[in-house]
VOZAVO-368891 format. One record per residue (C-alpha): residue in three letters; x, y, z negated. Coordinates in steps of 0.25 Angstrom, whole numbers, padded with zeros to 4 digits, always signed. Each point is the difference from the previous one (the first is absolute). Last residue first. Layout:
ALAXYZ ...
END
This chain:
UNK+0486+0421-0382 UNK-0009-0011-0001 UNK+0003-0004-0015 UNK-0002+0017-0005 UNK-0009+0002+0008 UNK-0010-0012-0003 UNK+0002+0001-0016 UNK-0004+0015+0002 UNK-0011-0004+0009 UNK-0004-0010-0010 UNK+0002+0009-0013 UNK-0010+0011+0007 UNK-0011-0008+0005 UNK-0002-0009-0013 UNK-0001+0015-0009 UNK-0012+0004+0007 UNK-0006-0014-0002 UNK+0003+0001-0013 UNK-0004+0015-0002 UNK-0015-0003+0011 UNK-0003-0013-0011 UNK+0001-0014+0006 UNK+0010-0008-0009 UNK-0009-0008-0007 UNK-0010+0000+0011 UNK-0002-0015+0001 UNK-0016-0001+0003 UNK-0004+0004-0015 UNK-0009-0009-0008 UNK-0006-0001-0016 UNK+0000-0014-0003 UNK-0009-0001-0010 UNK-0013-0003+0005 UNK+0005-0010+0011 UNK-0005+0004+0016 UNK+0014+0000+0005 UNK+0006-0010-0007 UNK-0008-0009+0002 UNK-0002+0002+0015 UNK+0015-0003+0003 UNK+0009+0013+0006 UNK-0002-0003+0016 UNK+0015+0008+0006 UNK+0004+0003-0013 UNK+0001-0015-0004 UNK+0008+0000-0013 UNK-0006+0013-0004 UNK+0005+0014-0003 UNK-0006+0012-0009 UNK-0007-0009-0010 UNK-0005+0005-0014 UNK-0004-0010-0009 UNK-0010-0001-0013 UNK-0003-0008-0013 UNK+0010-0012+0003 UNK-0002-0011-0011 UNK-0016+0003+0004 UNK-0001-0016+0007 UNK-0003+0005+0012 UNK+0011+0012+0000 UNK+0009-0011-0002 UNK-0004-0009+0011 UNK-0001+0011+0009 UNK+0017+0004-0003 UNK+0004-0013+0000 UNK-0007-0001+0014 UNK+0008+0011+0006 UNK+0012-0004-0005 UNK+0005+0014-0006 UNK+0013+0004+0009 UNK-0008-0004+0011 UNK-0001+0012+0009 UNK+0012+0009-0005 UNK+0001+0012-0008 UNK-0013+0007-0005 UNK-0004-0013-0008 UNK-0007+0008-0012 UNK-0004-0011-0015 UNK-0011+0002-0010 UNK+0003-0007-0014 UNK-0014-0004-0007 UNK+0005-0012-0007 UNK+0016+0001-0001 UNK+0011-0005+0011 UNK+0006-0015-0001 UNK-0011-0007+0006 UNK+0001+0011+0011 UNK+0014-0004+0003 UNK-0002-0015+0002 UNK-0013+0003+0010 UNK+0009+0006+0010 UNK+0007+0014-0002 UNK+0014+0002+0005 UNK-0001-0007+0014 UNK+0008+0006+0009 UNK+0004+0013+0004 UNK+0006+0015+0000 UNK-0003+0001-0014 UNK-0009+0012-0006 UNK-0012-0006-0010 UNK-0008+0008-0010 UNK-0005-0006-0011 UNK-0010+0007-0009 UNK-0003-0005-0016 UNK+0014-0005+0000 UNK+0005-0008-0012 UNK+0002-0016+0005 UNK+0003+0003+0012 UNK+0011+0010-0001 UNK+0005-0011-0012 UNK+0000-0010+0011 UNK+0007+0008+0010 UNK+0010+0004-0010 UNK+0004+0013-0003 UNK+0005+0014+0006 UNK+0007+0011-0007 UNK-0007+0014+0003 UNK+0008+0012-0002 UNK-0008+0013-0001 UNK+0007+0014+0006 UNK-0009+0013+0000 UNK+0002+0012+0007 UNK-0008+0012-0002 UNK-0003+0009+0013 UNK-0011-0002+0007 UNK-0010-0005-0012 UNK+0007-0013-0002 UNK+0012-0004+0009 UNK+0005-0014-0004 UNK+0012-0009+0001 UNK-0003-0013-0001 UNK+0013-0010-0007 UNK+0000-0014+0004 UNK+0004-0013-0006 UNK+0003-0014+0001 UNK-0002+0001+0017 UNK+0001-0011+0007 UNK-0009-0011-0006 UNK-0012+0012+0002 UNK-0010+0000-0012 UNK-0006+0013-0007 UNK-0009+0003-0009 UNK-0003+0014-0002 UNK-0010+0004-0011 UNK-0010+0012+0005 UNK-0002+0013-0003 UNK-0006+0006+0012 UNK+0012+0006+0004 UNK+0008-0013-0004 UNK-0007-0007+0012 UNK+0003+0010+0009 UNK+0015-0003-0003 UNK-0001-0015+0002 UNK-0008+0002+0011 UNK+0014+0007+0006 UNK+0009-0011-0007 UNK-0009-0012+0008 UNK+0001+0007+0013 UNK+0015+0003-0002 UNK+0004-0013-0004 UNK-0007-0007-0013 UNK-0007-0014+0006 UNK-0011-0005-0008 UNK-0006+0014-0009 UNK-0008-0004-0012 UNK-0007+0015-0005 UNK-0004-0004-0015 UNK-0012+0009-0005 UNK+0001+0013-0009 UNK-0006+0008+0010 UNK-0006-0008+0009 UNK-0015+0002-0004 UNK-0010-0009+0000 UNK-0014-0002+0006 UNK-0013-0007-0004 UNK-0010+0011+0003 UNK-0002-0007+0013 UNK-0011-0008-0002 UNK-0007+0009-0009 UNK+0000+0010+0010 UNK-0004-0009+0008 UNK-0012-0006-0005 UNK-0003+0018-0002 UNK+0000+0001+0015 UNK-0008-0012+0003 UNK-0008+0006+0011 UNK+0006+0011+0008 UNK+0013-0006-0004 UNK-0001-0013+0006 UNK+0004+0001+0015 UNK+0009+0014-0002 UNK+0004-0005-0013 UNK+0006-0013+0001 UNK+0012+0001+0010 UNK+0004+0011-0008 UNK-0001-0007-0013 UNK+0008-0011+0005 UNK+0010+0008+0004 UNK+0001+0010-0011 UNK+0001-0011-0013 UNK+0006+0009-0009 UNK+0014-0008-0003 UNK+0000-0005+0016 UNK-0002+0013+0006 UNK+0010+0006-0011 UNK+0010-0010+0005 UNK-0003+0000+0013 UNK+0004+0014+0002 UNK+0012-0002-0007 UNK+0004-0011+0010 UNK-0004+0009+0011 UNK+0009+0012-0006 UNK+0013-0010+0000 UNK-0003-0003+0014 UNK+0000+0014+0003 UNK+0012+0002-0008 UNK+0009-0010+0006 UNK-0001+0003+0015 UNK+0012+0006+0003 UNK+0009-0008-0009 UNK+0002-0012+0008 UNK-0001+0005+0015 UNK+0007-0012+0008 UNK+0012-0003+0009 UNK+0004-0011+0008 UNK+0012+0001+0007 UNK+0001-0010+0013 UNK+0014-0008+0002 UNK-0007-0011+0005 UNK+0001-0008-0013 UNK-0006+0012-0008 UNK-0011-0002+0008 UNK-0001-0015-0006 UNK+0000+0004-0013 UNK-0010+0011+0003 UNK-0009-0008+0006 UNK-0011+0012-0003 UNK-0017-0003-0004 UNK+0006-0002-0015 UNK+0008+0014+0000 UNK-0006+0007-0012 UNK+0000+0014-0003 UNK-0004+0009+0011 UNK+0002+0005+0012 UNK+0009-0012+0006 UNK+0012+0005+0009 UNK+0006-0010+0011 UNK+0012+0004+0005 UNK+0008-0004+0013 UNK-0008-0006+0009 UNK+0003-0002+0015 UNK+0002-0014-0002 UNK-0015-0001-0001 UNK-0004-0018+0001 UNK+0008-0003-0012 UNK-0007+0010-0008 UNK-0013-0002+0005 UNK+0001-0016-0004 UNK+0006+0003-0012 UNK-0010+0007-0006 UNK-0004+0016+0002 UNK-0015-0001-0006 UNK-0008+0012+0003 UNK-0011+0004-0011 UNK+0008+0003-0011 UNK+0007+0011+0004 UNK+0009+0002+0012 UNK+0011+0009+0007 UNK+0006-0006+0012 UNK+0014+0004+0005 UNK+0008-0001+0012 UNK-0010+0000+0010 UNK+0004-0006+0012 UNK-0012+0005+0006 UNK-0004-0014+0007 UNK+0007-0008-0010 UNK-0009+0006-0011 UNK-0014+0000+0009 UNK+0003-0013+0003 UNK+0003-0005-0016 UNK-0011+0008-0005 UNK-0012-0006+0010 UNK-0005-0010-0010 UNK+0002+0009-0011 UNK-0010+0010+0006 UNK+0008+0011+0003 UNK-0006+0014-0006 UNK+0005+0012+0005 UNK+0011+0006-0010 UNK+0011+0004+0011 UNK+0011+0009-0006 UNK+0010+0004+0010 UNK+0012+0005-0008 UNK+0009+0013+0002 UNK+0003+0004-0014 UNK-0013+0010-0001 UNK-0009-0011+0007 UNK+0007-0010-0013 UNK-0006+0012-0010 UNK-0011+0002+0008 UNK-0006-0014-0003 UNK+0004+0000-0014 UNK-0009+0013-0001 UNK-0012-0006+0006 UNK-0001-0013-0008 UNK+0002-0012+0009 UNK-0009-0012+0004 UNK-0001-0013-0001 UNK+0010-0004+0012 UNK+0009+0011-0001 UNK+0009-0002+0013 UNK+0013+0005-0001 UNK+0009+0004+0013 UNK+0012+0005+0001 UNK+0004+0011+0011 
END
């Protein structure tokens, strides 16, 4: 019988699909000090994570009995997968199933950013009772998206699905990704119409230069430091719902502070495990404890191309 262990958890129909093929499941918990023992000691031939275990080298050269590692989810930063290759290991990875539901947070903070929802929310219930009309006026100030320049930093599956919303609402697509010149997104409107728009992608610089929202969708790095911002327009508001640090973190205060930066929206951090005070507590940081991917269809979705991906390596 093989034997996966689903560290962060499983969704309820992967699970019996891989019971239904003769698979022990386990999704018990294992403290990442105690994985390695717990591994040997069932000679598990799978383990199943997210974003909370981290499967470095270390584990990998210390668990001959693995075979396959499978990442729920996008990114695959906390994986060795380089060196797992190495030891004959498949790595595999759920890019697609997620997409939407990150896409849809992105969208949410757009329209929480353009009329101001968080900070008014955080305001009324201590100040409503008494400075309702000083609020009103204060937050009156909105915009509408519609008509505004959606800049989207990485143009794969998640950037070409927010990419799509954001022509719903009537918004300009500007697109950067240095592999992909051009992309055509097919669309279903109304349940039945298709609809195909090609977008070509530019410059990073002239993304930059002409985005009203920028929305960013990499895998890594340093994409945005204080060089960038200098080049973006007065009053931009910018989405990290990709990867901790892909804004620099004090970039990012410094142009909020100054007012170049009107607004942000933060699904990820560059310390997830203590995100810094500042950032926490500032005004115009509207916050989100990395749920991009986190909806019941995603999730729903993550279960059931793992255990397909699982069968069909394993047997």
């Amino acid at each position: 019988m093989k034997k996966i262990l689903a560290n962060d958890g499983m969704e309820e129909e992967g699970i019996k699909m891989l019971e239904k093929e003769g698979f022990m499941v386990a999704t018990e918990k294992v403290p990442q000090d105690e994985l390695v023992e717990v591994i040997n000691a069932e000679d598990f031939d799978a383990l199943v994570v997210r974003s909370a275990t981290r499967v470095d080298k270390a584990l990998i050269d210390s668990c001959p009995s693995l075979r396959l590692i499978a990442r729920g989810g996008v990114g695959m930063d906390n994986i060795d997968v380089e060196h797992a290759k190495s030891k004959n290991i498949q790595v595999v990875n759920t890019p697609a199933a997620s997409s939407l539901s990150v896409a849809e947070l992105v969208m949410a903070s757009i329209f929480t950013m353009a009329r101001n929802l968080d900070e008014s929310n955080r305001n009324m219930p201590t100040k409503g009772h008494t400075e309702f009309a000083a609020l009103k006026k204060k937050y009156a100030k909105g915009i509408e998206v519609s008509g505004k320049n959606l800049g989207i930093i990485g143009f794969g599956r998640i950037g070409q699905c927010l990419a799509k919303l954001g022509l719903g609402t009537g918004m300009n697509i500007l697109a950067y990704d240095p592999y992909i010149p051009e992309a055509t997104l097919e669309m279903t409107l109304n349940g039945s119409q298709k609809v195909s728009v090609n977008i070509k992608t530019c410059s990073l610089d002239d993304l930059l230069a002409k985005s009203d929202f920028i929305s960013l969708h990499v895998p890594g790095g340093k994409v945005i430091t204080h060089a960038q911002i200098k080049k973006m327009k007065q009053g931009v508001m910018l989405i990290n719902a990709s990867r901790g640090g892909v804004i620099e973190e004090q970039a990012l205060l410094d142009g909020l502070n100054s007012g170049h930066i009107a607004h942000a929206a933060l699904d990820v951090f560059e310390d997830e495990k203590s995100p810094r005070l500042e950032i926490m507590h500032h005004p115009k940081i509207s916050l989100t404890p990395h749920i991009g991917g986190s909806t019941e269809e995603a999730q729903q979705r993550i279960g059931k191309e793992l255990a397909e991906k699982i069968i069909h390596f394993l047997k």
